[in-house]
Structure formats: C-alpha cells, structure tokens
N, CA, C and O atoms as a printed pandas DataFrame, in Angstrom:
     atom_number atom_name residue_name chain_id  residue_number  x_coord  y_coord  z_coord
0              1         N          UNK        A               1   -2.220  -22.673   -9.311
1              2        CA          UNK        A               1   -2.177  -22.489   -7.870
2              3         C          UNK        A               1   -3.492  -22.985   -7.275
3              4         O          UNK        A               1   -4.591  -22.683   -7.741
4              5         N          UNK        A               2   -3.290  -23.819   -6.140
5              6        CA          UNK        A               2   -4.355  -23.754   -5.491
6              7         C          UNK        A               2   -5.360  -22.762   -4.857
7              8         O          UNK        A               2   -4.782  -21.705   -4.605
8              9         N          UNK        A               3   -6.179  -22.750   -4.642
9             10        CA          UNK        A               3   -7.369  -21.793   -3.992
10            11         C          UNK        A               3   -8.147  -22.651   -2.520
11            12         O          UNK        A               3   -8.180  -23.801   -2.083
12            13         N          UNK        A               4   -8.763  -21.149   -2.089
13            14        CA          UNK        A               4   -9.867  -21.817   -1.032
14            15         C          UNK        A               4  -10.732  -22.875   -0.975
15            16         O          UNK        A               4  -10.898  -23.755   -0.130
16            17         N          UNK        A               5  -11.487  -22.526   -2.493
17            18        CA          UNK        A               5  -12.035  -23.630   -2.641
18            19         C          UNK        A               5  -11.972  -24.721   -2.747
19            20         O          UNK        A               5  -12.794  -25.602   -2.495
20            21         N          UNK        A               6  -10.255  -24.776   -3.414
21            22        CA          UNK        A               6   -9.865  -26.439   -3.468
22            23         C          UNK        A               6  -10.184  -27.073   -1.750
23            24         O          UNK        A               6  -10.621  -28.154   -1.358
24            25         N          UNK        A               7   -9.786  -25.982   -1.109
25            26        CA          UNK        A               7   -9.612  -26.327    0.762
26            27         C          UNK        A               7  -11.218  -26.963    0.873
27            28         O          UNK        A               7  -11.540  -28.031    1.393
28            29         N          UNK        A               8  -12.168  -25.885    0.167
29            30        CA          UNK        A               8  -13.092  -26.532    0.800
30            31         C          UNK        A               8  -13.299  -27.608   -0.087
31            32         O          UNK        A               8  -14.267  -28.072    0.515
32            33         N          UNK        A               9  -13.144  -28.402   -1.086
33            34        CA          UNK        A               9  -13.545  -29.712   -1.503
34            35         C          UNK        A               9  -12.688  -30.672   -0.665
35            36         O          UNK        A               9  -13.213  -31.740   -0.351
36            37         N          UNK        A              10  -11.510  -30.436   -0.291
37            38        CA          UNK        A              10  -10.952  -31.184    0.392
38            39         C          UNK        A              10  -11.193  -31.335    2.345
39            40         O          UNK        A              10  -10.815  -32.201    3.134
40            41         N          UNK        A              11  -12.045  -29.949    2.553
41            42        CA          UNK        A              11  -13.556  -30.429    3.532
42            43         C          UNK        A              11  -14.188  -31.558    3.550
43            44         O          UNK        A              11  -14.316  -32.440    4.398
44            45         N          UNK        A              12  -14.660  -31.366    2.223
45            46        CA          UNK        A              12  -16.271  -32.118    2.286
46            47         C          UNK        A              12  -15.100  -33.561    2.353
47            48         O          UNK        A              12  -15.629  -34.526    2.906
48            49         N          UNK        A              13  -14.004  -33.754    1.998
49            50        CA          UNK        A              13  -13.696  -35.345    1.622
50            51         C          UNK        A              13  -13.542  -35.683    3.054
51            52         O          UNK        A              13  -13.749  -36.812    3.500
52            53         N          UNK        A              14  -13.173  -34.666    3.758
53            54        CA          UNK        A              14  -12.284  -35.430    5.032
54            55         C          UNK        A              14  -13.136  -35.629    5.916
55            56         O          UNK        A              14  -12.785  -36.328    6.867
56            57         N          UNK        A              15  -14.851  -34.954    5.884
57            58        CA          UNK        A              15  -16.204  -34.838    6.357
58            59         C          UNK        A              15  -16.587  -36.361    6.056
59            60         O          UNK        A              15  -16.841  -37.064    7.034
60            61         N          UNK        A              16  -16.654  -36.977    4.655
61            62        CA          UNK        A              16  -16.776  -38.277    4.552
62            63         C          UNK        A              16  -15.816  -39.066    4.822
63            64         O          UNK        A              16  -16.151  -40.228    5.051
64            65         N          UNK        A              17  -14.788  -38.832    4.869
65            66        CA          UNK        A              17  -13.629  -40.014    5.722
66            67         C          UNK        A              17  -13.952  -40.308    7.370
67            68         O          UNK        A              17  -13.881  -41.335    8.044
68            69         N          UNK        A              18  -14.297  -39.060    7.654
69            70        CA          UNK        A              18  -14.379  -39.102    9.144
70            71         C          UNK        A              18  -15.730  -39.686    9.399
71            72         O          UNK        A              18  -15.721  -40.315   10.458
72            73         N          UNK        A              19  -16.767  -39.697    8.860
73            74        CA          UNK        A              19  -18.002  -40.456    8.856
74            75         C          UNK        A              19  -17.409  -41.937    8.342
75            76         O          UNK        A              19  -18.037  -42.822    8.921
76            77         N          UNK        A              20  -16.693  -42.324    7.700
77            78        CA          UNK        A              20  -16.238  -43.501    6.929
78            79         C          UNK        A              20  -15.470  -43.993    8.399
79            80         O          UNK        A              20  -15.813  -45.127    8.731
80            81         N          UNK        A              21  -14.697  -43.467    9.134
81            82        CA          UNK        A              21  -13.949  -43.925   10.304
82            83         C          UNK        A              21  -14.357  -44.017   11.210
83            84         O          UNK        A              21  -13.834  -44.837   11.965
84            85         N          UNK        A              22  -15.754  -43.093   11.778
85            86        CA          UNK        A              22  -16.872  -43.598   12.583
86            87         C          UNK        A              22  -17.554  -44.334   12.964
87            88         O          UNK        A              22  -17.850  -44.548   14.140
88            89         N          UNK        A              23  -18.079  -45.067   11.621
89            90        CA          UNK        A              23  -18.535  -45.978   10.949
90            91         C          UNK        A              23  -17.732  -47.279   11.183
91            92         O          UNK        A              23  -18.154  -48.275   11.771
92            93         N          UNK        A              24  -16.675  -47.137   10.707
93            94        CA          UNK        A              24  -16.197  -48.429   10.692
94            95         C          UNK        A              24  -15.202  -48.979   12.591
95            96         O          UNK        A              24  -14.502  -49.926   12.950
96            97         N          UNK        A              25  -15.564  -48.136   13.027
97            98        CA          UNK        A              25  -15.234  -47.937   14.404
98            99         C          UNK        A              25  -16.289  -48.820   15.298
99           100         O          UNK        A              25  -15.981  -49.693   16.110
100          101         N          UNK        A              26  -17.945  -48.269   14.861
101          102        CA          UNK        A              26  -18.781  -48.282   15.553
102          103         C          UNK        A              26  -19.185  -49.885   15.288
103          104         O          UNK        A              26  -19.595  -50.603   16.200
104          105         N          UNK        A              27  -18.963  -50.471   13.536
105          106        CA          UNK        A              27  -19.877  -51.276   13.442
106          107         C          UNK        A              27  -18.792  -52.429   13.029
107          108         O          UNK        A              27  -19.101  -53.499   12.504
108          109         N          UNK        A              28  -17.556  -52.045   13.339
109          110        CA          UNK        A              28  -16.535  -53.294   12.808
110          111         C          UNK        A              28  -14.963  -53.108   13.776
111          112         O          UNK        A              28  -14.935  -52.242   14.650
112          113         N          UNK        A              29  -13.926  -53.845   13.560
113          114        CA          UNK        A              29  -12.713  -53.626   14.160
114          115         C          UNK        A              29  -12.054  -53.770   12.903
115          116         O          UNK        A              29  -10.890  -54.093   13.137
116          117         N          UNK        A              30  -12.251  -53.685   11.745
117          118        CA          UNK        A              30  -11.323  -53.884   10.459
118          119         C          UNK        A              30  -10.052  -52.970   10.723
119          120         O          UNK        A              30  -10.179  -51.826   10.286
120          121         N          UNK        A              31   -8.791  -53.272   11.385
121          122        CA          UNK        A              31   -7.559  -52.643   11.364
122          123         C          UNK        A              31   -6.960  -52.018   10.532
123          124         O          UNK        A              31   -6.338  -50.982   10.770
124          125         N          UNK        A              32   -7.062  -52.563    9.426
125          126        CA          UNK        A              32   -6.736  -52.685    8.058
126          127         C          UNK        A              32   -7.186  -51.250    7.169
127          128         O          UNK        A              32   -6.660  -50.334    6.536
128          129         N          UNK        A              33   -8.280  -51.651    7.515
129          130        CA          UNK        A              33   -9.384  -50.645    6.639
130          131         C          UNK        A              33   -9.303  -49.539    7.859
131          132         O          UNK        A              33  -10.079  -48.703    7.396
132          133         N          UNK        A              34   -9.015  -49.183    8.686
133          134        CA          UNK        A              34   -8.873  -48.363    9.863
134          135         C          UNK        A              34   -7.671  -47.470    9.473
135          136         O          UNK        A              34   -7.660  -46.240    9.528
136          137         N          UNK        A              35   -6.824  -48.142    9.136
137          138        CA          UNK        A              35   -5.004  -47.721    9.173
138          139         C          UNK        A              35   -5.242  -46.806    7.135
139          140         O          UNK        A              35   -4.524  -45.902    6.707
140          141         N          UNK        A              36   -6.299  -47.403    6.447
141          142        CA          UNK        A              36   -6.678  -47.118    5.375
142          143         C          UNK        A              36   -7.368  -45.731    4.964
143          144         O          UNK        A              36   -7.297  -45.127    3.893
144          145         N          UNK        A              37   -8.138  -45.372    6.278
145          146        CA          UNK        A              37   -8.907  -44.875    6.480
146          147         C          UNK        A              37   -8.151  -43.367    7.128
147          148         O          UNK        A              37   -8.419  -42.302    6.573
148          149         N          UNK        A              38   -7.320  -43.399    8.182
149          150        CA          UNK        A              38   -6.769  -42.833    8.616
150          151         C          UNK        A              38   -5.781  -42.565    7.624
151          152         O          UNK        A              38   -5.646  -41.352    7.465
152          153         N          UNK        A              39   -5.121  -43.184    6.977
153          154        CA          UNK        A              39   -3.597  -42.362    5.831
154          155         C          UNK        A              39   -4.422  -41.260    4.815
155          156         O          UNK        A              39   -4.002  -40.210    4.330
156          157         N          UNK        A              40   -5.853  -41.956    4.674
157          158        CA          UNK        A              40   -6.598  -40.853    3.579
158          159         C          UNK        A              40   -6.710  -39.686    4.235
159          160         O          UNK        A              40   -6.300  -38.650    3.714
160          161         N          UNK        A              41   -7.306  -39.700    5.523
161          162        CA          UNK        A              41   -7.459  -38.139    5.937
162          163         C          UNK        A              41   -6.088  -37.619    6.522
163          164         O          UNK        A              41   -5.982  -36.428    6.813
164          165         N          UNK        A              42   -5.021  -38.512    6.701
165          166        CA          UNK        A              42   -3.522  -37.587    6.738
166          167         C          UNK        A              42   -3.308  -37.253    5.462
167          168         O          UNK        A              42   -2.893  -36.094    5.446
168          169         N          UNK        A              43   -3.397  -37.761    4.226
169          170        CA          UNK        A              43   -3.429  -37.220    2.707
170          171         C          UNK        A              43   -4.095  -35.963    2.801
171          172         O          UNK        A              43   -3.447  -34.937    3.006
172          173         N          UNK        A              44   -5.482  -35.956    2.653
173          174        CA          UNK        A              44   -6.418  -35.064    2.381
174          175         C          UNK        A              44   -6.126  -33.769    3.318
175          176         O          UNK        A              44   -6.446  -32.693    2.814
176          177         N          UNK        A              45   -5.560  -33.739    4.612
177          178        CA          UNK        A              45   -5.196  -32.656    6.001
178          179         C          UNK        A              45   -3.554  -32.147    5.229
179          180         O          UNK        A              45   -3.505  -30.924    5.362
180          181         N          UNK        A              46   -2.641  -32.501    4.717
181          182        CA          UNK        A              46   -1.724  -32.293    4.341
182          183         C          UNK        A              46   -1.534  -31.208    2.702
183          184         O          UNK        A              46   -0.782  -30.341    2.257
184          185         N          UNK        A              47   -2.938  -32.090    2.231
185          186        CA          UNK        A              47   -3.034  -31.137    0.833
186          187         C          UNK        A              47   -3.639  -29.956    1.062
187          188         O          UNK        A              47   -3.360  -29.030    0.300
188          189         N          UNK        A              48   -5.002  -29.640    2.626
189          190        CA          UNK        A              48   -5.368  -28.527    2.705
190          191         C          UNK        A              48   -4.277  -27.494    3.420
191          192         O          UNK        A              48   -4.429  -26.283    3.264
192          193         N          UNK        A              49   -3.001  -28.093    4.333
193          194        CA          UNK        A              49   -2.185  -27.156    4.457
194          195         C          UNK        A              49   -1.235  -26.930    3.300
195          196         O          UNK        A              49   -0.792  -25.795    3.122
196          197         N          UNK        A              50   -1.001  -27.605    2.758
197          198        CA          UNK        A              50   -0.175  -27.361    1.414
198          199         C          UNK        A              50   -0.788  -26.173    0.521
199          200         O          UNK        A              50   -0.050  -25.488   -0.187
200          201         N          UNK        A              51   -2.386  -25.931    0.599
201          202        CA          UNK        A              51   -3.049  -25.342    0.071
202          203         C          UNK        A              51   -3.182  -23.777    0.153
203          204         O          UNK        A              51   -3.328  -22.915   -0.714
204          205         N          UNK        A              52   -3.064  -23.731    1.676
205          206        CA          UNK        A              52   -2.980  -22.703    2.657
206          207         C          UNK        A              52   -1.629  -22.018    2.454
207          208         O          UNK        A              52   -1.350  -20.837    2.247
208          209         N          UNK        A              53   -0.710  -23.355    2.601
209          210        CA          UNK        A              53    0.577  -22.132    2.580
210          211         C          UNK        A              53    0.715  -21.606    0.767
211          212         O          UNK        A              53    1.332  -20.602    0.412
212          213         N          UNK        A              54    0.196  -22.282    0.097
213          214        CA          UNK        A              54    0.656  -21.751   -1.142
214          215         C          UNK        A              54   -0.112  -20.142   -1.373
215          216         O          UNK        A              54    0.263  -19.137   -1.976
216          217         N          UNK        A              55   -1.642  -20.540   -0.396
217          218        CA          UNK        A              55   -2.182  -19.213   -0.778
218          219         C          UNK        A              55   -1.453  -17.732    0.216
219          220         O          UNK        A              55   -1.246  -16.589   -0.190
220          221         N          UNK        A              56   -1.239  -18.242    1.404
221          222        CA          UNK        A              56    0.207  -17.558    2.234
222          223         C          UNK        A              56    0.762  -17.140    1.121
223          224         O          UNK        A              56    0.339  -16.325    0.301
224          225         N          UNK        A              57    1.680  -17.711    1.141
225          226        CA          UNK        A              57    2.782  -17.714    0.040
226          227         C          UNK        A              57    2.399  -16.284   -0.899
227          228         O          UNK        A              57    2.679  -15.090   -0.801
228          229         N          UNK        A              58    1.685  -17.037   -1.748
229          230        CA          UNK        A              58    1.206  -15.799   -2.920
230          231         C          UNK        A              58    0.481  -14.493   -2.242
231          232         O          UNK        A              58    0.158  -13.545   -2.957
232          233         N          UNK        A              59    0.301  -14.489   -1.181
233          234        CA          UNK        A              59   -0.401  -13.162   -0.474
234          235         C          UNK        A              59    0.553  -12.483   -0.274
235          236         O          UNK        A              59    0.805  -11.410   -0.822
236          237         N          UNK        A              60    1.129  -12.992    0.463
237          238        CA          UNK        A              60    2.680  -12.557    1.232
238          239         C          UNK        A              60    3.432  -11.913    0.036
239          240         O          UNK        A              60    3.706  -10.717    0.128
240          241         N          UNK        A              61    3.684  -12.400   -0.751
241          242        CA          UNK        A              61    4.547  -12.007   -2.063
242          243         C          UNK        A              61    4.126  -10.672   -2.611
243          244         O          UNK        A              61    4.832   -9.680   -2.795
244          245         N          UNK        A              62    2.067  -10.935   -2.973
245          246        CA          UNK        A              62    2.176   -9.855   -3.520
246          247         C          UNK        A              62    1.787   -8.625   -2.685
247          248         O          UNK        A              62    1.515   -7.574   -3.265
248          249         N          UNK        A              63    1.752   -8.708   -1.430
249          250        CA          UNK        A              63    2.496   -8.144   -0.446
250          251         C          UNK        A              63    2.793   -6.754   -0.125
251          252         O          UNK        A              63    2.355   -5.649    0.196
252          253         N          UNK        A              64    4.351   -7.874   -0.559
253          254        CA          UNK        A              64    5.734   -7.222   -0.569
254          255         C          UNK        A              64    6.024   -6.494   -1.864
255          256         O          UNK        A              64    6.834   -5.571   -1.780
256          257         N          UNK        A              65    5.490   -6.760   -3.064
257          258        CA          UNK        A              65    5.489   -6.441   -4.228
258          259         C          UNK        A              65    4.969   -5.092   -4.147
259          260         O          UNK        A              65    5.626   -4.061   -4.288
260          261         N          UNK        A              66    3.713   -5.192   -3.903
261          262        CA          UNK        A              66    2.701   -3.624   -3.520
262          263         C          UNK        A              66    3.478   -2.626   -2.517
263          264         O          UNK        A              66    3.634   -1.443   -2.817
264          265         N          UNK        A              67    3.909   -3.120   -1.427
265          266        CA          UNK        A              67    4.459   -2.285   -0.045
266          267         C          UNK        A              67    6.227   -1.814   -0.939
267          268         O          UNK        A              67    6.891   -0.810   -1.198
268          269         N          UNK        A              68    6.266   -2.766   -1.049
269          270        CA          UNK        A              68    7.918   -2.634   -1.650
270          271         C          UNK        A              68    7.873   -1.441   -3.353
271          272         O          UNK        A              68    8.701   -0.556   -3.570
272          273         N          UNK        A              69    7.040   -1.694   -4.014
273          274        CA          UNK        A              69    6.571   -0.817   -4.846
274          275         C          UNK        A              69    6.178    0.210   -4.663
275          276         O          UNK        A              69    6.650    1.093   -5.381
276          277         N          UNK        A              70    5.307    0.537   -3.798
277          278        CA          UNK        A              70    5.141    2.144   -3.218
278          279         C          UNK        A              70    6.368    2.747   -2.402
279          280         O          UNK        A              70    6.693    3.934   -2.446
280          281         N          UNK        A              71    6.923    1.886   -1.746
281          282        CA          UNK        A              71    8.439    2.457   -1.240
282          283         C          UNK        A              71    9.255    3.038   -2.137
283          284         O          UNK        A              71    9.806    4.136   -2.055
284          285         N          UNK        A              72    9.315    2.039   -3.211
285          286        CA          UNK        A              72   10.697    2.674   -4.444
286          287         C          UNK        A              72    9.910    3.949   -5.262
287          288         O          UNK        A              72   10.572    4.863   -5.755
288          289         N          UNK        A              73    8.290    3.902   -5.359
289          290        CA          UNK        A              73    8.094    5.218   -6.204
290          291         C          UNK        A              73    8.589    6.267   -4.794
291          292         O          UNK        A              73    9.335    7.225   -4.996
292          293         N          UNK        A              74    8.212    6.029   -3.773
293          294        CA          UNK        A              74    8.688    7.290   -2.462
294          295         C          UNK        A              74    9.985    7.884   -2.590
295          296         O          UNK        A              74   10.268    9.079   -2.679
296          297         N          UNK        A              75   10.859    6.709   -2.587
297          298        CA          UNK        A              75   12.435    6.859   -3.029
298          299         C          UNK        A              75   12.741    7.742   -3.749
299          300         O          UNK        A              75   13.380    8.790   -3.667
300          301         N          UNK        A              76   11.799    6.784   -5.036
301          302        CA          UNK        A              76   12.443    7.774   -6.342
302          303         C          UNK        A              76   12.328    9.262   -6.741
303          304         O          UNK        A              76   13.137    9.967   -7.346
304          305         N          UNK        A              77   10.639    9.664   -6.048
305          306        CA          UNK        A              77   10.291   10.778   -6.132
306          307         C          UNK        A              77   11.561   11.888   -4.952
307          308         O          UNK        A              77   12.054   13.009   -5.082
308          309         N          UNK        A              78   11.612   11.278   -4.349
309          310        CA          UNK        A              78   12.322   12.002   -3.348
310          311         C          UNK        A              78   13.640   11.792   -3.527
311          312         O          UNK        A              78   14.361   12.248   -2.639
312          313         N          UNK        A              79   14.190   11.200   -4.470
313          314        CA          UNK        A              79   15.874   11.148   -4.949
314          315         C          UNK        A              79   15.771   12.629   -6.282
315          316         O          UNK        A              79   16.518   13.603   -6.378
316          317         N          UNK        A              80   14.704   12.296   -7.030
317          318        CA          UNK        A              80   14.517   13.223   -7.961
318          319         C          UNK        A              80   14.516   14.987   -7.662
319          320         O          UNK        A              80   14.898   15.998   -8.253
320          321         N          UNK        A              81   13.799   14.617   -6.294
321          322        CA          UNK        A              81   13.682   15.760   -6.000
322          323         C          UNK        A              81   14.966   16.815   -5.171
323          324         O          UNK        A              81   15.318   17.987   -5.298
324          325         N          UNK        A              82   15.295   15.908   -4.488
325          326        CA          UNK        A              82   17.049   16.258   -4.244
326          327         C          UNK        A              82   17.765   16.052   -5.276
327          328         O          UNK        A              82   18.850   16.623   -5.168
328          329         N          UNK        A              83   17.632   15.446   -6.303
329          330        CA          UNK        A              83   18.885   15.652   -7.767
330          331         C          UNK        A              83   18.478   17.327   -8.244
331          332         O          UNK        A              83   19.363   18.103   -8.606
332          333         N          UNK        A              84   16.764   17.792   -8.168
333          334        CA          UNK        A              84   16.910   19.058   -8.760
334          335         C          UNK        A              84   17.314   19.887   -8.126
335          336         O          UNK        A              84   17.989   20.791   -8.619
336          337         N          UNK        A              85   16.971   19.811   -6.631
337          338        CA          UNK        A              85   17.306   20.715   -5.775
338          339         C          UNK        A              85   18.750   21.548   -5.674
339          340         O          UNK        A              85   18.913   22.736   -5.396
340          341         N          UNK        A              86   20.182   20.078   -6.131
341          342        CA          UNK        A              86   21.313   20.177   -6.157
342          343         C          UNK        A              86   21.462   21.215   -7.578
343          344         O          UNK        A              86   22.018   22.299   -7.757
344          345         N          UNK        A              87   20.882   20.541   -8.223
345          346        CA          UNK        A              87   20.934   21.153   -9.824
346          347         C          UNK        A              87   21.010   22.299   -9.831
347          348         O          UNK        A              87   21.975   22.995  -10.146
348          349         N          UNK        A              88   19.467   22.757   -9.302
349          350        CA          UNK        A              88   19.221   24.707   -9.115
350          351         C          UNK        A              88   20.183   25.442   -8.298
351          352         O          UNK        A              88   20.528   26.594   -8.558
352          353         N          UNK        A              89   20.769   24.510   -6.942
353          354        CA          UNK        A              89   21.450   24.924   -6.615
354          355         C          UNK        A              89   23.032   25.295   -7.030
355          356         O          UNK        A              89   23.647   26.288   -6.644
356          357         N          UNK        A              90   23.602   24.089   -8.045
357          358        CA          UNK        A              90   24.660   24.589   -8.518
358          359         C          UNK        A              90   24.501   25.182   -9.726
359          360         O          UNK        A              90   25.599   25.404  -10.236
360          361         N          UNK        A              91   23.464   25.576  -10.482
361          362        CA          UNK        A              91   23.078   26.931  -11.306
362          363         C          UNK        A              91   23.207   27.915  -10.855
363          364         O          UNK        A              91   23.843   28.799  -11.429
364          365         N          UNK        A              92   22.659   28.073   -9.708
365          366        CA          UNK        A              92   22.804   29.760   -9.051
366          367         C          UNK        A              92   24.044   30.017   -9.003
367          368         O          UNK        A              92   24.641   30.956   -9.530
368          369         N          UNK        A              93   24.711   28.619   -7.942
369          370        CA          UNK        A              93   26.518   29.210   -7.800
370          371         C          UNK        A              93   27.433   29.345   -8.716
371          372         O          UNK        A              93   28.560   29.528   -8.255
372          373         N          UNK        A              94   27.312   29.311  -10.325
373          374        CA          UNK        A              94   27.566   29.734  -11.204
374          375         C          UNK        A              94   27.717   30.907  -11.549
375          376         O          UNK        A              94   28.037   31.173  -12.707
C-alpha cells in the first residue's frame, strides 16, 4: 500500500517539474517538451490522488472494522444477557 510519504516524494517531483515548466516557459517555446512536461505532472498529480484514496480507503475500512466490532461485542453482550434473563425466567416458571 501506498503511504504519505510516497505523497510526499511525489511532492518534491512535481516541485521539479513545475520549476522544469517554468523554465522552459521563460527561456524557450519548445511545445513539445511543454506538452512533455505537462503529461509528467498529470502522471505524478494522479499517483498522489491514487495515493490518498488508497490511504482513505484503508482508514475508512479499518474504520468500520473497529466501530462495527464494538457494535457486535454490544449486541452480543446484550443478546446474552436477554438469553439468561429468559432462562432464569423459565426456571422459576417451572
């Protein structure tokens, strides 16, 4: 799985693309190398949301895992506790 940190190496790249597109803005008209320049940092912007949602993703999950897990011990304790309740109760009416 990806992590934050991958996000931030994929910072620092898009920090030098964007200096790389500055650059070649300021001191040239290369189209080419422009259109080159630009698909890298739509690459590099796509892998840090890809990154993001995966870490979403796995948050979210374990979540629901934790919240959803303390629910079913609540359940269970409290199904248990009405199964004895019935129990004692149809002992007595015996």
């Amino acid at each position: 799985m990806a992590s934050v940190k991958d996000v931030e190496k994929v910072a620092d790249d898009l920090e030098g693309l964007v200096e790389e597109l500055r650059s070649e803005v300021k001191n040239g008209t290369d189209f080419e190398r422009l259109m080159q320049i630009a698909d890298e940092i739509s690459e590099h912007a796509d892998n840090a949301a890809q990154t993001f949602s995966s870490v979403n993703e796995t948050l979210m999950s374990r979540l629901n895992e934790v919240s959803g897990g303390s629910k079913r011990s609540s359940s269970s304790s409290s199904s248990s506790g009405s199964k004895s309740k019935s129990s004692t109760s149809g002992s007595s009416s015996s």
